[in-house]
Steps between C-alpha positions, in 0.01 A plus 500: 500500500659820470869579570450807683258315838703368741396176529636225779631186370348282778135654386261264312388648173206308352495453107412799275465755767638825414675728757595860362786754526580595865283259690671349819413083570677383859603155554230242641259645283222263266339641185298273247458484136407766259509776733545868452742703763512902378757730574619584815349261670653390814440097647670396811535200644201281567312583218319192323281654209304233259464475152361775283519805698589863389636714767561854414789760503554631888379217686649345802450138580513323830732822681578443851194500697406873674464355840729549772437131669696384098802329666619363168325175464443336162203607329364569199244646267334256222290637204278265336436473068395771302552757762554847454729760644475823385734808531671525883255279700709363779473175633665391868584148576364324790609488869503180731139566509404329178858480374361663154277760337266348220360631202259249327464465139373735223503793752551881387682680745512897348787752515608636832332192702649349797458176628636451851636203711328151514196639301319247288275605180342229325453432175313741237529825748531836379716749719479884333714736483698641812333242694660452845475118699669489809593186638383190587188544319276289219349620226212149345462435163357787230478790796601818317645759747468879374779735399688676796330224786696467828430163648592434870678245594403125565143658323323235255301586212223241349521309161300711231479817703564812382641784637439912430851709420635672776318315765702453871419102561566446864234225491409156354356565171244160426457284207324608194434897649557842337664741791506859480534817688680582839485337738436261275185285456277220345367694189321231328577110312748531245261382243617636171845348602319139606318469152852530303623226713204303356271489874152456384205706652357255745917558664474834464166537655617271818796674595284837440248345844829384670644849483114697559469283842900606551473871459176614423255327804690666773593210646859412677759214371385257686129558465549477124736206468208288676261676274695397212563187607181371567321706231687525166561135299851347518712588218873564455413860484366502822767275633744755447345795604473334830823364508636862460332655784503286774891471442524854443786652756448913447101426450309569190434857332226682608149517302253798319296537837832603695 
């Protein structure tokens, strides 16, 4: 550790992490083994970050929350393994809403990105550059979110989908969708991304009907959901895609017809 970071004595250091010059670690704050904290970074209190993660010079982890409703409550942020943190991403703690903000492991959150209040991004996301998440949202598993995004708060965005730069998401992205364009909508199955995660054709191919009798029949919600339902074999894909819109809150993006 180097002499020039302030570092609090009550903060829990795992073994061979390295924090450089002028890096600031509060009290109550947990990071695990073989780490890597640049300069200047800043961690405050309520930070728990796991084993093996890099974060970059600049960043700011688990800052009091931006929301005026904060009234000091104990919260915190917690960064799974093998995470990433590049230069000044921001990170807010949670409120007495979930109590923390989670990033999952092996995520990549680029420079400049923000991750608000009581947001939860699972494991294996990608979050580009100047990225912004307000709060209370949930980014699934493997969903990559273009460069300079705004997501609206309490918005979710589906495992494996993947998102055009500079898109406004004010909507529920689904599960295993490419989204584009403004206002943003359905622009297709994110197949190229589904066949590096090892799904085999006969997956690919079902989600491609679930999403045709979604967006491209002209149907509503409902009227697809029973069409789906009663028409397309169980699977887990299928389970999920379901899942995800009838518990969808702000509704689902809109498709190619609209």
């Amino acid at each position: 550790m180097n002499s020039q970071s302030s570092i609090n004595p009550k903060a829990k250091i795992g073994k061979n992490t390295v924090i450089e010059a002028f890096s600031y670690i509060d009290d109550n704050v947990i990071i695990g083994n073989n780490c890597w904290i640049g300069n200047n970074v800043t961690i405050y209190s309520g930070a728990r970050i796991g084993n093996n993660v890099k974060i970059f010079p600049g960043a700011v982890i688990s800052s009091v929350p931006q929301d005026l409703k904060f009234d000091g409550e104990h919260t915190t942020v917690e960064i799974g393994d093998k995470s990433t943190i590049r230069e000044c991403v921001t990170i807010s703690r949670g409120t007495k809403d979930r109590f923390k903000t989670t990033i999952g492991k092996n995520c990549l959150l680029m420079a400049y990105s923000h991750i608000a209040h009581d947001c939860i991004i699972e494991d294996n996301c990608i979050i580009v550059n100047a990225v912004q998440i307000a709060g209370h949202s949930i980014v699934q598993e493997y969903a990559i979110i273009g460069g300079g995004s705004l997501v609206h708060q309490f918005t979710k965005i589906g495992c494996h989908s993947m998102i055009s730069g500079g898109s406004i998401i004010r909507k529920d992205v689904p599960p295993y969708c490419k989204a584009g364009k403004e206002p943003l909508s359905y622009k297709g199955v994110n197949s190229i991304g589904l066949k590096r995660r090892n799904f085999n054709q006969i997956q690919i191919n079902q989600i491609q009907n679930m999403f045709r009798i979604l967006y491209l029949e002209g149907k509503n919600i409902s009227q697809a959901i029973n069409k789906i339902s009663n028409e397309i074999e169980d699977s887990k894909e299928k389970e999920i895609i379901l899942k995800f819109i009838k518990s969808s809150e702000r509704g689902v993006i809109k498709g190619i017809l609209d």
